[in-house]
C-alpha positions as CSV (number, residue, x, y, z in Angstrom):
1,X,36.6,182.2,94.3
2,X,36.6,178.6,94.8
3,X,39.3,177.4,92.8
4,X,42.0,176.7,95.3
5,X,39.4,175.2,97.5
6,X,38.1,172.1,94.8
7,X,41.4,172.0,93.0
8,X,40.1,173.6,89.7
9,X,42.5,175.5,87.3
10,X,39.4,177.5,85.6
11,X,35.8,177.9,86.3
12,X,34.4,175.3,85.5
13,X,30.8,176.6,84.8
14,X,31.0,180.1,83.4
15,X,28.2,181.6,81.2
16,X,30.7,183.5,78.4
17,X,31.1,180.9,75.8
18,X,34.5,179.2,76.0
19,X,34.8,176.7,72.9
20,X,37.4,175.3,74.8
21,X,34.5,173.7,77.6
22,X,32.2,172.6,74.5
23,X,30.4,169.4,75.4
24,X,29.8,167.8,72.2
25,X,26.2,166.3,73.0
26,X,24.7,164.1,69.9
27,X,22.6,167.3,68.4
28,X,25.3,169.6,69.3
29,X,27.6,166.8,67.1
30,X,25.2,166.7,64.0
31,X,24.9,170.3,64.3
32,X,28.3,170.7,63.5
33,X,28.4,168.1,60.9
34,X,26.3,169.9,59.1
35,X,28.1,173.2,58.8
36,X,31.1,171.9,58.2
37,X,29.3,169.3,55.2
38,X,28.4,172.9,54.4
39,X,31.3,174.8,54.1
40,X,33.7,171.6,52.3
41,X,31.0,171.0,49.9
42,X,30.4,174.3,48.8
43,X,26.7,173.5,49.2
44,X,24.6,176.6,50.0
45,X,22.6,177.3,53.1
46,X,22.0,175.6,56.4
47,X,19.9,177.0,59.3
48,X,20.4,175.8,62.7
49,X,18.3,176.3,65.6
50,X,18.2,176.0,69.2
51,X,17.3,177.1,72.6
52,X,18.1,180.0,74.4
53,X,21.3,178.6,76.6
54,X,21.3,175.4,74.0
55,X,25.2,176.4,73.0
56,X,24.6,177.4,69.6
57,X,27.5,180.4,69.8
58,X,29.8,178.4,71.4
59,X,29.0,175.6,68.8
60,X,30.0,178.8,66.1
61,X,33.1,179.5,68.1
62,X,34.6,175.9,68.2
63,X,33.5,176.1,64.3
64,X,35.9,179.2,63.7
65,X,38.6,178.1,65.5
66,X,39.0,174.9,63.3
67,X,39.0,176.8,60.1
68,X,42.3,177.6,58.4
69,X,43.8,180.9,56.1
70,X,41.9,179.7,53.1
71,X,38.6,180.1,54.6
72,X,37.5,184.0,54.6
73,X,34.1,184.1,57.7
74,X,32.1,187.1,58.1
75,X,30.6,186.5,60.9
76,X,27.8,188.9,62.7
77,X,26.0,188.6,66.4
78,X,24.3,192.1,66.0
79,X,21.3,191.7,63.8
80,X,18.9,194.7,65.0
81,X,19.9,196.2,61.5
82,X,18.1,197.4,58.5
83,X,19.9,196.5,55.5
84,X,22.3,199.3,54.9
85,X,23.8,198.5,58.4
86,X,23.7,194.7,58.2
87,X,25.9,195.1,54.3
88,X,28.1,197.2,56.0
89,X,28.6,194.9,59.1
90,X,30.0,192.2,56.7
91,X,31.3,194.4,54.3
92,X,33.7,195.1,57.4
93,X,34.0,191.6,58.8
94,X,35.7,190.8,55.3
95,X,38.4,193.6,56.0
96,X,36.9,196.4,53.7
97,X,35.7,199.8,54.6
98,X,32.0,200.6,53.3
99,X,30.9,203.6,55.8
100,X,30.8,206.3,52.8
101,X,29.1,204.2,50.7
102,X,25.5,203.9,49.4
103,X,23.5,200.6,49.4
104,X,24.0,200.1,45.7
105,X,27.6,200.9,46.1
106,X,27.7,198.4,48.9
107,X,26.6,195.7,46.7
108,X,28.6,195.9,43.8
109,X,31.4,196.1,46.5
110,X,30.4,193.7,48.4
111,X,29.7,191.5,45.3
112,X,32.9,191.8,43.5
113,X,35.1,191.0,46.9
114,X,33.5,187.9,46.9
115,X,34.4,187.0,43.0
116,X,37.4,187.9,43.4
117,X,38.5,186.3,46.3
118,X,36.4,182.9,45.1
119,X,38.8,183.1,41.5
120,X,41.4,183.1,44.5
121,X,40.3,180.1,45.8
122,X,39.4,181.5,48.6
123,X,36.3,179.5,50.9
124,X,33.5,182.3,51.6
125,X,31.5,181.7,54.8
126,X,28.9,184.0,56.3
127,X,27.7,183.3,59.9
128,X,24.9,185.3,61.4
129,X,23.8,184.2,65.1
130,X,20.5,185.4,66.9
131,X,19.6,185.4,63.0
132,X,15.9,185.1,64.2
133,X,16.0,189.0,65.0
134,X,16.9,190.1,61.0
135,X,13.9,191.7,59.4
136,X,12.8,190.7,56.0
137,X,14.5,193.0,54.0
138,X,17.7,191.5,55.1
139,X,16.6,188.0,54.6
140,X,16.3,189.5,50.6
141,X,19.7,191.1,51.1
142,X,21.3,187.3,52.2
143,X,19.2,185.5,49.5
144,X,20.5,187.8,47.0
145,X,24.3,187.2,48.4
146,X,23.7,183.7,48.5
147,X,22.6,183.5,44.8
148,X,26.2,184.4,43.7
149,X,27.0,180.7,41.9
150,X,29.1,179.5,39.2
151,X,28.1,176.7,37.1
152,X,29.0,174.4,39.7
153,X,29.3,175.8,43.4
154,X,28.2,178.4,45.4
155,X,30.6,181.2,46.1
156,X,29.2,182.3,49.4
157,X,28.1,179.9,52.2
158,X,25.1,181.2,54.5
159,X,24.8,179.6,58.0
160,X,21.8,181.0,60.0
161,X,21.8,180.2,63.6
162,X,18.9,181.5,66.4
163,X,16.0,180.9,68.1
164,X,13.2,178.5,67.2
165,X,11.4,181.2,66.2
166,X,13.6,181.9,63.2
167,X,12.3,178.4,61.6
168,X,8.7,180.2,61.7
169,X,10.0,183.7,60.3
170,X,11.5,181.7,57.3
171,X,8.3,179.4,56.9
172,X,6.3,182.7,56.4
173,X,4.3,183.7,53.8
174,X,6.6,185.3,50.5
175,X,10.1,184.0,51.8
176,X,9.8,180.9,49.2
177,X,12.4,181.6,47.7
178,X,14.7,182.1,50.4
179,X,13.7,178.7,52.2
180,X,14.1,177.0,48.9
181,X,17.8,177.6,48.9
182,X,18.2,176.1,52.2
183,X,20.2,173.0,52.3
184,X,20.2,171.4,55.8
185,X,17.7,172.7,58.6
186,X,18.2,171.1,62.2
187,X,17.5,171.9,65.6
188,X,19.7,171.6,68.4
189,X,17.5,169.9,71.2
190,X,18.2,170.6,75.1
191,X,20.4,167.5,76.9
192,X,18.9,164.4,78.0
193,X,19.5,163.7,81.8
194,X,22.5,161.2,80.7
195,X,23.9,164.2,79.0
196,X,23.5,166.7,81.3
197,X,25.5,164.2,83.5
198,X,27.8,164.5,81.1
199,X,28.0,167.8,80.4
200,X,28.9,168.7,83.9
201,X,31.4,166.2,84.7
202,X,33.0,166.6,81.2
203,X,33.3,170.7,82.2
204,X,35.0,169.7,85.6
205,X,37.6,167.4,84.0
206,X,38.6,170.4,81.2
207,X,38.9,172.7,84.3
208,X,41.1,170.5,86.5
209,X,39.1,168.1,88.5
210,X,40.8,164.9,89.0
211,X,38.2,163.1,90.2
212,X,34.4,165.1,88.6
213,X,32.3,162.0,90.0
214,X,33.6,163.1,93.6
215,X,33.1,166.9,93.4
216,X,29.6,166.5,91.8
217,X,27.5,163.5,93.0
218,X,25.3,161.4,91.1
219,X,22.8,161.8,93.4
220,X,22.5,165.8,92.5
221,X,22.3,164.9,88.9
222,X,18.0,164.2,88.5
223,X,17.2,167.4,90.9
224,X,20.0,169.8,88.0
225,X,17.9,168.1,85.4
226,X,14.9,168.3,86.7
227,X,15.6,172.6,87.8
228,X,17.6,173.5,84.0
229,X,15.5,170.9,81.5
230,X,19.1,170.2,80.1
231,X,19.8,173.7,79.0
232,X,23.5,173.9,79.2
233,X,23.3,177.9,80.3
234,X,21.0,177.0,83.1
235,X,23.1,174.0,84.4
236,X,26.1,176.4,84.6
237,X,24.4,178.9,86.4
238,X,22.9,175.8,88.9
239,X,26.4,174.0,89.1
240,X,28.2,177.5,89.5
241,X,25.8,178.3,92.4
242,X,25.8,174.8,94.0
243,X,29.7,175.2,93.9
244,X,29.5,178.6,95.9
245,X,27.1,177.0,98.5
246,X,29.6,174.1,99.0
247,X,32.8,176.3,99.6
248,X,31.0,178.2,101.8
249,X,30.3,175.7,103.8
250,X,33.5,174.4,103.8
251,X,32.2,171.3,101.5
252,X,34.0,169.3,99.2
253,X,31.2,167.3,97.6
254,X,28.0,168.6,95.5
255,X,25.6,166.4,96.5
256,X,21.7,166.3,96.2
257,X,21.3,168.5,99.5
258,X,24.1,171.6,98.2
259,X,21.9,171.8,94.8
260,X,18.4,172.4,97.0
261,X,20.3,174.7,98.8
262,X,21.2,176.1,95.6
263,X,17.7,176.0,94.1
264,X,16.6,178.3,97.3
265,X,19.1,180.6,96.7
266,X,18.5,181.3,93.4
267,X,14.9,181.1,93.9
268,X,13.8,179.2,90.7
269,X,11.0,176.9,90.1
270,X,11.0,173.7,88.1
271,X,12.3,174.1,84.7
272,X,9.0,172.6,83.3
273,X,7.2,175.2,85.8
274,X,9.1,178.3,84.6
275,X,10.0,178.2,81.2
276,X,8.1,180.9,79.1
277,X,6.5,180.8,76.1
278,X,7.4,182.7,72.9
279,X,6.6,187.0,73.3
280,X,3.2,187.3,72.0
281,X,1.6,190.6,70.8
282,X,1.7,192.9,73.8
283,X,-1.4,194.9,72.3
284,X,-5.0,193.0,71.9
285,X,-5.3,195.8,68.9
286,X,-2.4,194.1,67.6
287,X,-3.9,192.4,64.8
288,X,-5.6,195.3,63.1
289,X,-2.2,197.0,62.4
290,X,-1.3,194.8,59.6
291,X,1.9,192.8,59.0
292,X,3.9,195.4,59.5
293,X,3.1,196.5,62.4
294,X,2.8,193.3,63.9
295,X,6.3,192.3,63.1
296,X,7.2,195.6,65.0
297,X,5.6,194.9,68.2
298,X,7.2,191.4,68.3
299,X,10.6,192.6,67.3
300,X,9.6,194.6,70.4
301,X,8.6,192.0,72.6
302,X,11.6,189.5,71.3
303,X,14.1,192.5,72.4
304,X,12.5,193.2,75.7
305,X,12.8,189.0,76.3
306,X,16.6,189.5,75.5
307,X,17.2,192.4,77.7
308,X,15.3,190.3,80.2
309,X,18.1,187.3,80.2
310,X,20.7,189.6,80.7
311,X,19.3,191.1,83.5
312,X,18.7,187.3,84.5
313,X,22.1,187.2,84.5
314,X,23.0,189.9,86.3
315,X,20.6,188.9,89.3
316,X,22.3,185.7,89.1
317,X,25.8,187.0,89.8
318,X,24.4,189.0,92.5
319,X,23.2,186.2,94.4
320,X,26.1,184.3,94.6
321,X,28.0,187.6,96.0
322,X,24.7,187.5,98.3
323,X,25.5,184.0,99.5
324,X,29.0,184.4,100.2
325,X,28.3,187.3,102.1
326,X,25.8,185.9,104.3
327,X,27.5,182.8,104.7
328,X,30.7,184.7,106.0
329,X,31.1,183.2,109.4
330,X,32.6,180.2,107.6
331,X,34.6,181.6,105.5
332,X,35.7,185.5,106.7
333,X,38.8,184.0,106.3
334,X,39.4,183.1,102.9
335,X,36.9,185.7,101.1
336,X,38.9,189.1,99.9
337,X,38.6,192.0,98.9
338,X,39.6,190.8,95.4
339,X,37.4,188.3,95.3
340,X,34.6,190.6,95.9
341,X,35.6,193.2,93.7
342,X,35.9,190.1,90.6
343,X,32.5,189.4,91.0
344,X,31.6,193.1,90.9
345,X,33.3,194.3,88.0
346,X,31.8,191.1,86.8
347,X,28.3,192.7,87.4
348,X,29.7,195.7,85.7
349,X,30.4,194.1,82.8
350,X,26.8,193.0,82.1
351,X,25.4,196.3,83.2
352,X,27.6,197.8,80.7
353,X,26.9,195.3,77.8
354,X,23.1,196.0,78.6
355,X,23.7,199.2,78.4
356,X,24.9,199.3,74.8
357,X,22.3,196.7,73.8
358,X,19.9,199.2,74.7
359,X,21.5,202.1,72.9
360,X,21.8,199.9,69.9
């Protein structure tokens, strides 16, 4: 909507991740490190961890696109499965079809595909994002998997990425085993304020902006930090919004004033303020149901979180629409039909990927 009016060839702040806009922060750096020490070395697992927002998929993405034909990824993002579904899921990311088989039958499959492709030479790399949703019986499945070894070297490569509450689902009681075969652990921490600096004007220069340190000033940077506690999904949201507030005002400058302005429309409080603590039980008789049933109700409460920042989202696109609109006097001119209808079949989009999650 604003392109034409800043000088930007893209967006410079969208939410989808784009590996291409990756800000390579210090964590987000070691991080990487890490997996690819990983994956060239042959040496087992690695679990990485971050906030929600923190860039951990897009960190996945820009991981993928680097690897060449020798390396074979399964990677999954859906992990509300039992562990039927979740053998099947990679059984199909490595290009074989498993749907009439049985879970026994899915193993030896799944076990001689990866022999066979290792006596190839073939690198074997299995990815799993928002990992901190798989049950325990799929943590067994991927220890299992991930004991496939020669003498020397591991055939299959397990990278783990999620929330910070996947580091206490591992450190449970009677996963041993599985945390014993991890190799590296780390935890990508949100941007400092000199980062999130740097993160915004580093996405402005990849989407065109001669000159980022004009567009955004540095006087706006302590109130961004201070509203998005570094979070690199937040700041997008923040930056996107304080852009929309500035075009409609006919303003070529971010400055401290356009991110308050900003701030009100998107109604948020201080990060520090706002930010929520992990789902707890939602039942007081919670602890009387036993382990199992506890898990349940906070598998619960974790999905209802997650339906909760899409719908976030959603609200989020809505009210930059909404401040377009009622800024229209200055720009009647320049807003079109088109331009209206990107940002709702934007909205659509989410609707309709929330409406899937849910029916998964």
């Amino acid at each position: 909507m604003y392109l034409d009016h800043f000088r930007l060839k893209e967006h410079p702040f969208q939410i989808t991740p784009d590996s291409d806009f990756l800000y390579m922060s210090a964590a987000h750096s070691r991080a990487k490190a890490y997996m690819d020490y990983s994956i060239r070395n042959r040496d087992g697992f690695v679990i990485i961890t971050g906030e929600v927002g923190a860039g951990k998929t897009t960190l996945i993405r820009k991981l993928l696109s680097e690897f060449d034909d020798n390396v074979l990824v399964a990677k999954i993002f859906q992990t509300q499965l039992d562990e039927t579904q979740f053998l099947q899921a990679v059984l199909v990311e490595f290009g074989l079809n498993p749907f009439n088989a049985g879970k026994v039958e899915l193993m030896d499959m799944l076990s001689s595909f990866l022999v066979e492709s290792f006596l190839k030479r073939k690198q074997l790399v299995l990815i799993v994002d928002e990992a901190q949703n798989l049950n325990r019986r799929v943590l067994e499945e991927i220890r299992m998997l991930s004991g496939l070894e020669t003498e020397k070297q591991k055939i299959l490569h397990v990278i783990l990425v999620g929330q910070p509450e996947l580091n206490e689902t591992l450190d449970a009681p009677g996963l041993e085993q599985l945390t014993q075969r991890v190799r590296l652990r780390f935890h990508i921490a949100a941007l400092t304020e000199a980062e999130s600096a740097d993160y915004i004007f580093h996405r402005l220069r990849v989407a065109g902006a001669a000159n980022p340190e004009a567009l955004f000033a540095r006087d706006a940077i302590p109130i961004i930090y201070e509203y998005t506690g570094g979070i690199p999904r937040l700041i997008n949201t923040l930056c996107d919004t304080a852009l929309t507030c500035a075009f409609a005002d006919d303003g070529l400058c971010v400055d401290e004033a356009v991110v308050k302005s900003a701030i009100v429309e998107l109604q948020w409080k201080p990060f520090n303020a706002r930010s929520r603590p992990s789902p707890a039980l939602p039942f007081p008789a919670a602890r009387d149901m036993g382990i199992g049933g506890a898990k349940e109700l906070v598998d619960i409460a974790r999905a209802v979180a997650g339906v909760e920042s899409r719908l976030d989202g959603i609200e989020t696109l809505l009210k930059t629409m909404a401040t377009v609109l009622q800024r229209r006097s200055h720009i009647s001119l320049r807003v079109s039909q088109n331009q209206v209808a990107q940002i709702l079949k934007q909205v659509s989009a989410e609707i309709e990927k929330l409406h899937l999650d849910h029916e998964a």
